[in-house]
C-alpha positions, 0 to 999 in steps of 0.5 A: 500500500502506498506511503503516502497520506490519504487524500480527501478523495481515493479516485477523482475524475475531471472531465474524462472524455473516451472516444473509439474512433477508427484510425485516421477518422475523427470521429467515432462513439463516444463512450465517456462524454465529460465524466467527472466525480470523486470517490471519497476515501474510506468508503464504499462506492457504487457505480452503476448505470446499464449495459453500454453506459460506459461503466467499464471503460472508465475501469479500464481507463482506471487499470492502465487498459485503455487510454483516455482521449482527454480529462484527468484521473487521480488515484489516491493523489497519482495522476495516472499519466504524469505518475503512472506506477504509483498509481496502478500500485494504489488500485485493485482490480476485480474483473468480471470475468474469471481469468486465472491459469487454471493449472496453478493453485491459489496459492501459486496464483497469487505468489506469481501475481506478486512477482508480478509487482516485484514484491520481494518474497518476504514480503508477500501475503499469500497465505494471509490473503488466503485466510482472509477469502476463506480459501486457506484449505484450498491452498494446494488445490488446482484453481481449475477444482474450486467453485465459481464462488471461490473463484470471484473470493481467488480474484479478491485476494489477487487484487489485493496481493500488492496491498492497494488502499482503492479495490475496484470489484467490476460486477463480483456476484455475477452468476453466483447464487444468493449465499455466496453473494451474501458472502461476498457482501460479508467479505466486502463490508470487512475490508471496507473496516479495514480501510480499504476503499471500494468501488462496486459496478453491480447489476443487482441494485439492492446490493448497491443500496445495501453496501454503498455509502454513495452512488453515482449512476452513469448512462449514455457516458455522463453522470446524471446522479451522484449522491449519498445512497439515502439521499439517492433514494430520497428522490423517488417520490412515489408510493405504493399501497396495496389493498386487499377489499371486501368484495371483487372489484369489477371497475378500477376506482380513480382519483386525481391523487393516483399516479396509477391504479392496478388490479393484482387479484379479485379483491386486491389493488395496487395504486401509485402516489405522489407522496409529494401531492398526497398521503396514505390517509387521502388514497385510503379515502378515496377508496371507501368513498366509492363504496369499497370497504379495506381488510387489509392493507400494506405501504411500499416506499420507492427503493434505489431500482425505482430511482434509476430507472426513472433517471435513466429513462430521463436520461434516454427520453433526453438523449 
């Protein structure tokens, strides 16, 4: 890990631009169009936004992989031009795919990764890293034999056998069932309390609003949120109650308050609100006074999924 004194922020971008044009035309798709944001240190931080938003070749950009066309990119403090070895040593990377030799075993694979940085053999981690992703018993085991969890856990511990104080996990639950995502968001959340930085790309939007203290959402190659989770959240302001009633509802009830009124049952309803325009008390109402009587009832506030696919299909309608 670097020596150098954390910075106010572990990544910080200003006005990255990419665009892949063919050789000797100047024009060509633009992949990011102006991107700028910091990670703060410390934290956990989410970046999402659909397929072809641009996502990963910001990380690539980030890993040394793919040269940007303009803007700047500092990693805890390292520009990645101007000091580029210092800050490919600040930053892990986590790709999506699984890419190791399959001959080698967990151990071999992350002894070689560090030679690969020239940590002297004193000096390596190997058997710590193992322990700390719960594959110490699978030190001697060919990687070829190990399941697709302890494969994403393998990958962690490679991206950490430099000791960075930023770690970039490109969609690591992908294709993994729901117990070893949740023990990946166990393994997360403690090196978080380590002191390592994280950046999380997910498609999965309750992990992200689960783990991540921030958000920044990109679409079409621009940023078009970056906020603290709950105050992200905090922009939908829609709200659902669901209704069961005392009789089949034959003729959907209508009021000026609902945003949208469905039929999920023979009794049951789901109507949409502006909690901004009216309150539960109103809709509950409205209902009662076109003769229906309520047996049950149940709330759903908007979650982080509601918020981005209303920025986002802003963001398309805009386009």
């Amino acid at each position: 890990m670097s020596t150098s004194p954390a910075p106010t922020a572990a990544i910080s971008i200003r006005d990255l631009v990419k665009r892949y044009a063919p050789a000797g035309e100047a024009e060509g798709k633009l992949a990011l169009n102006g991107v700028s944001f910091d990670v703060p240190e410390g934290g956990i931080f989410g970046l999402l936004g659909p397929n072809g938003a641009g996502k990963s070749t910001l990380i690539n950009i980030l890993a040394g992989l793919v040269r940007k066309s303009s803007g700047t990119a500092e990693i805890w403090g390292f520009d990645i031009d101007r000091d580029q070895r210092n800050a490919k040593r600040s930053i892990g990377i986590v790709p999506q795919e699984i890419v190791f030799d399959p001959f080698f075993t967990p151990f071999e694979v992350l002894e070689i990764q560090a030679g690969l940085y020239g940590i002297a053999k004193h000096l390596r981690r190997s058997e710590e890293l193992l322990r700390a992703v719960h594959l110490g018993d699978k030190r001697n085991a060919y990687a070829r034999t190990l399941s697709g969890g302890m494969k994403r856990r393998l990958l962690i511990a490679k991206a950490l056998v430099h000791q960075p104080p930023v770690l970039v996990l490109d969609e690591p639950t992908a294709g993994v069932d729901v117990e070893l995502r949740r023990q990946l968001w166990d393994l997360v959340t403690e090196m978080n309390r380590e002191g390592v930085t994280i950046v999380l790309t997910t498609h999965y939007l309750e992990e992200a609003e689960e783990l991540c203290d921030r958000i920044a959402i990109i679409n079409h190659g621009q940023v078009i949120a970056n906020k603290p989770t709950r105050e992200l959240v905090g922009m939908a302001r829609e709200k659902i109650i669901a209704l069961t009633l005392d009789r089949e509802v034959t003729e959907l009830p209508s009021h000026p308050g609902f945003l949208k009124c469905e039929k999920t049952g023979e009794r049951e309803l789901e109507i949409t609100y502006d909690k901004d325009r009216s309150n539960a008390g109103e809709i509950l109402s409205a209902i009662q006074a076109q003769g229906f009587a309520i047996v049950d009832v149940t709330t759903r506030e908007a979650d982080l999924e509601d918020v981005f696919v209303t920025l986002t299909s802003q963001a398309r309608s805009a386009a």
